[in-house]
C-alpha positions as CSV (number, residue, x, y, z in Angstrom):
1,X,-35.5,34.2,-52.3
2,X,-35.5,32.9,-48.3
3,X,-35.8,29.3,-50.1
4,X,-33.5,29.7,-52.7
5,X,-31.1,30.9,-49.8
6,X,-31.8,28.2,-47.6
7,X,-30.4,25.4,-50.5
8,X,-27.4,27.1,-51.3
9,X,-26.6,27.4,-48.0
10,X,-27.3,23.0,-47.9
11,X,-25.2,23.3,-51.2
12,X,-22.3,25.7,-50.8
13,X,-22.2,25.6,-47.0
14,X,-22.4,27.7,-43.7
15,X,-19.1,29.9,-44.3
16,X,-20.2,30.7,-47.8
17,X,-23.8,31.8,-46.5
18,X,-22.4,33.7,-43.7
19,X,-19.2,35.9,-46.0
20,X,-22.0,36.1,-49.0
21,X,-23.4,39.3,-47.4
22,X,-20.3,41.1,-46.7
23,X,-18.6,40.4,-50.0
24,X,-21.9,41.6,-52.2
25,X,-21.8,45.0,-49.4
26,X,-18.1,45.7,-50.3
27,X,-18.6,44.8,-53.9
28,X,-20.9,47.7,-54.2
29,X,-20.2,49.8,-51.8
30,X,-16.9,50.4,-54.0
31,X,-18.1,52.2,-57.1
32,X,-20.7,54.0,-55.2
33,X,-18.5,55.4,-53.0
34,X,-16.0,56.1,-55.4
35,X,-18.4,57.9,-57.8
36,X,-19.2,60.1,-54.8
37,X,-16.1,60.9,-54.1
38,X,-15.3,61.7,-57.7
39,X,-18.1,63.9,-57.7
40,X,-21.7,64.4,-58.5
41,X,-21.4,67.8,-60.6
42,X,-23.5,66.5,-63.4
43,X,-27.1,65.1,-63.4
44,X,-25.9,62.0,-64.7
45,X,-23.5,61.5,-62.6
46,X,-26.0,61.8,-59.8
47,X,-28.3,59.7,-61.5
48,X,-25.8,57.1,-61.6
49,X,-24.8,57.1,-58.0
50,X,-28.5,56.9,-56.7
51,X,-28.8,53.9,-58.9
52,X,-26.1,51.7,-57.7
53,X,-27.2,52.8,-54.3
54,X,-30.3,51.4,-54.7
55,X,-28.9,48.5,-56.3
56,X,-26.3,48.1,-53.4
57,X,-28.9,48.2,-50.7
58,X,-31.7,46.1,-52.4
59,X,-28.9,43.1,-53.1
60,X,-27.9,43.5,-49.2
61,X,-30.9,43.4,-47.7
62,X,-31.9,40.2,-49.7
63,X,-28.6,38.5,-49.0
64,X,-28.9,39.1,-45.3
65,X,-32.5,37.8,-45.1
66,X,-31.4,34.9,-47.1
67,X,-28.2,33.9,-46.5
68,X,-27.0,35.3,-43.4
69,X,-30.1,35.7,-41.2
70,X,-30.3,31.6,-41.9
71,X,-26.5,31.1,-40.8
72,X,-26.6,33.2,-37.8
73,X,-30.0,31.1,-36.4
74,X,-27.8,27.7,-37.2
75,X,-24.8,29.1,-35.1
76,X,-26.5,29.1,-32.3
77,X,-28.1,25.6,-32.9
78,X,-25.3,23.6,-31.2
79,X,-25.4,25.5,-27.9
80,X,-26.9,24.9,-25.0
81,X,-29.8,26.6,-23.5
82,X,-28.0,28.7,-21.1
83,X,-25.4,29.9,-23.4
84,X,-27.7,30.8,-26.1
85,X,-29.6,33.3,-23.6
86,X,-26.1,35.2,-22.7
């Protein structure tokens, strides 16, 4: 995944790296907050809820290890050494 990251990052560019993981947190953070909040009165309702949790934090913790992790290290490329310490 880190590799595929780091060439679509060389493809699509820094900005889309770095507002990949947000957008993919938001995007599922909707409907399994909304099903929550719905309710969870029924087994399968639970049953769905813990799955697009799972799904929402597995797809977020692999888009920040390999998309954003990589953009963050190349924003701090350009500066120099005494900025990059403060």
């Amino acid at each position: 995944v880190i590799f595929v990251g780091v060439h679509a990052i060389r493809i699509l560019g820094w900005r889309i790296g770095a507002l990949t993981t947000p957008l993919v947190m938001a995007c599922l953070a909707f409907p399994f907050f909304s099903g929550v909040l719905v309710g969870l009165d029924t087994p399968r309702r639970l049953k769905i809820a813990v799955t697009l949790g799972m799904i929402q934090t597995l797809l977020a913790k692999t888009t920040k290890y390999a998309l954003f992790d990589p953009t963050t290290q190349m924003a701090y490329i350009p500066l120099d050494d005494e900025s990059k310490v403060k």
